[in-house]
C-alpha positions as CSV (number, residue, x, y, z in Angstrom):
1,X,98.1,129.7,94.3
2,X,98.6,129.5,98.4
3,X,95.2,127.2,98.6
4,X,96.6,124.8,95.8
5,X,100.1,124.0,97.5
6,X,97.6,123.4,101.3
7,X,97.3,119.4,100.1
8,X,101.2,119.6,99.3
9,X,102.4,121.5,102.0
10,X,100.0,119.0,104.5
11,X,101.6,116.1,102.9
12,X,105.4,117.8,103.6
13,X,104.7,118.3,107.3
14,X,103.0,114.6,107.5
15,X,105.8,113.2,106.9
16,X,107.9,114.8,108.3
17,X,106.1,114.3,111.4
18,X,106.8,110.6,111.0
19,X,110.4,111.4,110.7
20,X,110.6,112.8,114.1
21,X,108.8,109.2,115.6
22,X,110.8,106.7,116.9
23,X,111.2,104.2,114.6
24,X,113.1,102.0,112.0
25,X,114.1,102.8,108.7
26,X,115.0,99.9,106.1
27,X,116.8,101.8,102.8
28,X,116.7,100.7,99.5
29,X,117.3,101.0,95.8
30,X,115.2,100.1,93.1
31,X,115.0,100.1,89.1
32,X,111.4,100.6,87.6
33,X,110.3,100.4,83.6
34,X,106.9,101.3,82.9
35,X,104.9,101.3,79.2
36,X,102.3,104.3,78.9
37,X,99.5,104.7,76.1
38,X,96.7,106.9,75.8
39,X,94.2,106.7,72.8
40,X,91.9,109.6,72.3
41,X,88.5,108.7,70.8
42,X,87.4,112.0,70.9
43,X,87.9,115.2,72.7
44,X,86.2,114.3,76.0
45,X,86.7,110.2,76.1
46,X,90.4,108.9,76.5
47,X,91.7,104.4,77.0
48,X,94.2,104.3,78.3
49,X,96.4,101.6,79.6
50,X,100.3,100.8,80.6
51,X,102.1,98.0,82.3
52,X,106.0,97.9,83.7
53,X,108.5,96.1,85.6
54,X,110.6,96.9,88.7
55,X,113.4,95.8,90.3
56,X,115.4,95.6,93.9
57,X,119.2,96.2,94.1
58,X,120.5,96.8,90.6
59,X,118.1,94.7,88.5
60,X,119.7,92.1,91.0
61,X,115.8,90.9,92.4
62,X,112.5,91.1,90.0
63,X,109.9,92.0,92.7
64,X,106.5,93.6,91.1
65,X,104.8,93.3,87.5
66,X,101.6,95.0,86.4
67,X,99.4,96.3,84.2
68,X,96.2,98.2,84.1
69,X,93.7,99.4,81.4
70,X,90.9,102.0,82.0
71,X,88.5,104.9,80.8
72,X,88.9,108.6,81.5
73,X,85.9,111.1,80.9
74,X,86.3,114.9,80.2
75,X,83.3,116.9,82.0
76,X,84.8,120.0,80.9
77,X,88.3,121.8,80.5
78,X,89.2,121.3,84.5
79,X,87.5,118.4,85.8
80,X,88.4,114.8,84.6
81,X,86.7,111.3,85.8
82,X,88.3,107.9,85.3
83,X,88.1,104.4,86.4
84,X,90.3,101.4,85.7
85,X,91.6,98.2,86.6
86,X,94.9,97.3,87.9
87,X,96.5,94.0,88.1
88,X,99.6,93.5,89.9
89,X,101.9,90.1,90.9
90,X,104.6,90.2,93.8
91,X,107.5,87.9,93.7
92,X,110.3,87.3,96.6
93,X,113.5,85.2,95.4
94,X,112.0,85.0,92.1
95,X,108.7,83.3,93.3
96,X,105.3,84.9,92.4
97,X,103.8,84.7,96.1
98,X,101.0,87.2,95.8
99,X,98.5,88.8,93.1
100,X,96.5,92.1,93.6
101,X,93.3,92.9,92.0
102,X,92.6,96.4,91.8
103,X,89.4,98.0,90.1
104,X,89.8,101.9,90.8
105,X,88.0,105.1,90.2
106,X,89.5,108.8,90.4
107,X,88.9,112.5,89.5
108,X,91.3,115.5,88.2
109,X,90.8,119.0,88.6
110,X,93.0,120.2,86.4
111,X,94.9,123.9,86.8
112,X,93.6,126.0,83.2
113,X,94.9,129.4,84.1
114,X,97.0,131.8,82.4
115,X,100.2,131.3,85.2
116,X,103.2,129.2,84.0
117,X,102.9,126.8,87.0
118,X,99.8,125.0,86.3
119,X,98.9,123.0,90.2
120,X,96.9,119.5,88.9
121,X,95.1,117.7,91.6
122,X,94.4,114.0,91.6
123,X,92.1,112.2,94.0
124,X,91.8,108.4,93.4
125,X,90.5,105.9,95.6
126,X,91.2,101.8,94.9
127,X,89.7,98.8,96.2
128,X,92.1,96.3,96.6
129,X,91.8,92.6,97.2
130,X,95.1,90.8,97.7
131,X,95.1,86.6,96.9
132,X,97.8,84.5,97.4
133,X,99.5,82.2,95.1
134,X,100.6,78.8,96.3
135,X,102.5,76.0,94.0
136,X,101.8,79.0,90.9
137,X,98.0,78.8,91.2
138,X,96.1,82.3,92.5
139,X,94.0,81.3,95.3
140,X,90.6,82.4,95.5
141,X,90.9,83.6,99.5
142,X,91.6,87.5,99.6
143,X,92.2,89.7,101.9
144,X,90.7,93.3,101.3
145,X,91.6,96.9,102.2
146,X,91.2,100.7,100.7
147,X,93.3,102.9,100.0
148,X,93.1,106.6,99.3
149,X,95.2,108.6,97.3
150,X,95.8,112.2,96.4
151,X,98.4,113.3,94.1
152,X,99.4,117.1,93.8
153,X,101.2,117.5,89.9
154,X,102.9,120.0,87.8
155,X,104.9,120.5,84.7
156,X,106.2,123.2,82.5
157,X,108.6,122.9,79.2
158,X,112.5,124.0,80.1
159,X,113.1,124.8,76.2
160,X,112.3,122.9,72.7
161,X,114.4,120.8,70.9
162,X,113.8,121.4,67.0
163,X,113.1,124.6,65.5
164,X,111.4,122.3,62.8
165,X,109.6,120.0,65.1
166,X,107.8,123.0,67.2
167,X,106.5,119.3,69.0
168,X,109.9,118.4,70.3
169,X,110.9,119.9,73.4
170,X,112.3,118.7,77.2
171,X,110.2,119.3,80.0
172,X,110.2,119.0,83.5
173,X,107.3,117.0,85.4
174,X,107.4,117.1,89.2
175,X,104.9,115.2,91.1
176,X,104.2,114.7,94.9
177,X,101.5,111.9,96.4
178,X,100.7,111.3,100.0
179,X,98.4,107.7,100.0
180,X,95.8,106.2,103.3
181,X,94.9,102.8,103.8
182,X,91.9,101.7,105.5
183,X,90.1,98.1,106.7
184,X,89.8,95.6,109.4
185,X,93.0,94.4,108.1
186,X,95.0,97.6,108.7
187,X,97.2,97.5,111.5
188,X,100.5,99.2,111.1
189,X,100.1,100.7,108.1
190,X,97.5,103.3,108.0
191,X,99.6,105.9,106.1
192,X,101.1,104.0,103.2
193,X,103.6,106.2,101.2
194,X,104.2,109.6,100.3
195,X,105.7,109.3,96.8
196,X,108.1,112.8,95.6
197,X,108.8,112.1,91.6
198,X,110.9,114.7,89.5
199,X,111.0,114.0,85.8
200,X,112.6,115.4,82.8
201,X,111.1,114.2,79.9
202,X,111.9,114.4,76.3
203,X,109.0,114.9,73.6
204,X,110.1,113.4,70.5
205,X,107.0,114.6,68.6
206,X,103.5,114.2,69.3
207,X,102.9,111.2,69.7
208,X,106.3,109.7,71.6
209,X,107.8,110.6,75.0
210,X,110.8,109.3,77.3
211,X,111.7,110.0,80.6
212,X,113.7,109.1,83.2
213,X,112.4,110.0,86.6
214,X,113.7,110.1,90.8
215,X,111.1,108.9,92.8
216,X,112.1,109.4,96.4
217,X,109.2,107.5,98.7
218,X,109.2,106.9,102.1
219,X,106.2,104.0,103.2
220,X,105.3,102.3,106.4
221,X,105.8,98.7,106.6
222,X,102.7,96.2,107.1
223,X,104.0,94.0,109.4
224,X,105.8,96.1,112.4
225,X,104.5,99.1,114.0
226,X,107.4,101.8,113.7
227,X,109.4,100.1,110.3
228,X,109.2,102.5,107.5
229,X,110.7,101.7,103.9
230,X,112.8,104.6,102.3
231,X,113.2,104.0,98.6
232,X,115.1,105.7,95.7
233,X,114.2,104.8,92.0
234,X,115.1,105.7,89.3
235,X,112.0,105.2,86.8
236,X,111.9,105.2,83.2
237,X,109.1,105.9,81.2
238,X,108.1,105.7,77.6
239,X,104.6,107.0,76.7
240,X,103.0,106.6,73.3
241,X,99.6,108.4,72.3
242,X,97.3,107.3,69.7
243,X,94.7,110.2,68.6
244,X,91.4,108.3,66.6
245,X,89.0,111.3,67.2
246,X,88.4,114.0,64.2
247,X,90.5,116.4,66.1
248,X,94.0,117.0,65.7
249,X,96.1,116.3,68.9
250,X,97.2,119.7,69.8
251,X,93.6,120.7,69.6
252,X,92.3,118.0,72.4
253,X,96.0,118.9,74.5
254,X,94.9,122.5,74.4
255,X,91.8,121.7,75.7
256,X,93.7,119.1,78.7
257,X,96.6,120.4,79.8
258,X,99.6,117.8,80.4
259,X,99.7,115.2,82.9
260,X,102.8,114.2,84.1
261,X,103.4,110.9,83.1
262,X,104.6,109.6,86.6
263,X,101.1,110.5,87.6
264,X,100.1,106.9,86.6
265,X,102.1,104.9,88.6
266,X,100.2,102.5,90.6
């Protein structure tokens, strides 16, 4: 248990660190929607897929738009392999000025023990090639950088909902992510973000989910050495899974324990 919270507890005292830097901290609000789906083929392949919105200062400024599709592979009951392709556009005073492409590939080592606290650990890294967009046309000039990401995620159910519906229950999803960025383009930004989510969730049934998480993030800013961005959101999700595979869904969740759904944020 002490060696699973190490990555969390590194991450905690990272940033932390930058808090005691001199430096200058910009605060803001923002409102994100994302879209989730998940489509079991069978017990060890999973598509899955999810696009979302978010917003700056009460829905007052559109800034970001995505989506992304991928694969995920089951090796066995703890360790997961995925890749996937993100697309993402930027816009400032309601002008798209900037479109990421993002082709990714991760791995999950997923907690199966008998303890109610179940530690999942996340390790994606993501090549990503940014273009700009001038008079609405993506421009075939990129610039290119890495970025690493590890992601340390739990959940547990807080009580059902239906004596009926033994599927319906709320749940509580709590997720931390501390994210590197590396290239010749990398000046000032060499830590990214660290990204603390909590989020209750309400399980309608089986295949239907809604919740409404706090992410609290802190990232460094691009373009000045010593400018950090501190961010609350508040996040709602809705997450739909489609099972097309011979086995029934609690079977293949039995096998891979929950995910939080804030885990697929890009």
């Amino acid at each position: 248990m002490i060696k699973s919270l190490q990555p969390l507890l590194f991450a905690l005292l990272f940033t932390g660190f930058l808090f005691c830097q001199e430096k200058t901290v910009t605060r803001r609000g923002e409102q994100w929607f994302q879209y989730n789906n998940q489509t079991h083929l069978n017990e060890k392949w999973t598509l899955f897929g999810n696009t979302g919105a978010r917003w700056k200062h009460g829905f007052e400024e559109f800034a970001i738009f995505f989506g992304r599709i991928g694969a995920s592979y089951s090796m066995s009951d703890k360790i997961g392999v995925s890749t996937g392709f993100t697309y993402v556009e930027f816009y400032a005073d309601k002008d798209r000025y900037q479109v990421e492409l993002r082709p990714y590939e991760e791995v999950l080592i997923r907690d199966t023990g008998e303890h109610a606290f179940k530690l999942n650990h996340r390790f994606r890294f993501e090549q990503r090639f940014y273009n700009p967009v001038v008079d609405g046309s993506i421009q075939s000039d990129n610039t290119f950088a890495l970025r690493f990401r590890y992601a340390l995620m739990t959940g547990f159910t807080l009580f059902r909902l239906s004596k009926e519906n033994p599927d319906a229950k709320f749940r509580i999803n709590i997720s931390d992510e501390i994210m590197f960025n590396a290239g010749k383009n990398i000046v000032y930004n060499v830590f990214d973000k660290n990204r603390f989510v909590i989020s209750p969730a309400v399980q309608l049934n089986k295949w239907i989910s809604l919740a409404l998480a706090w992410n609290n993030q802190f990232a460094s800013s691009s373009s000045e050495a010593g400018h950090y961005i501190h961010t609350h959101a508040l996040w709602l999700h809705i997450t739909h899974t489609l099972n097309l595979s011979k086995k029934k869904i609690g079977e293949i969740k039995e096998s891979l324990p929950p995910i939080p759904s804030t885990a697929t944020h890009p």
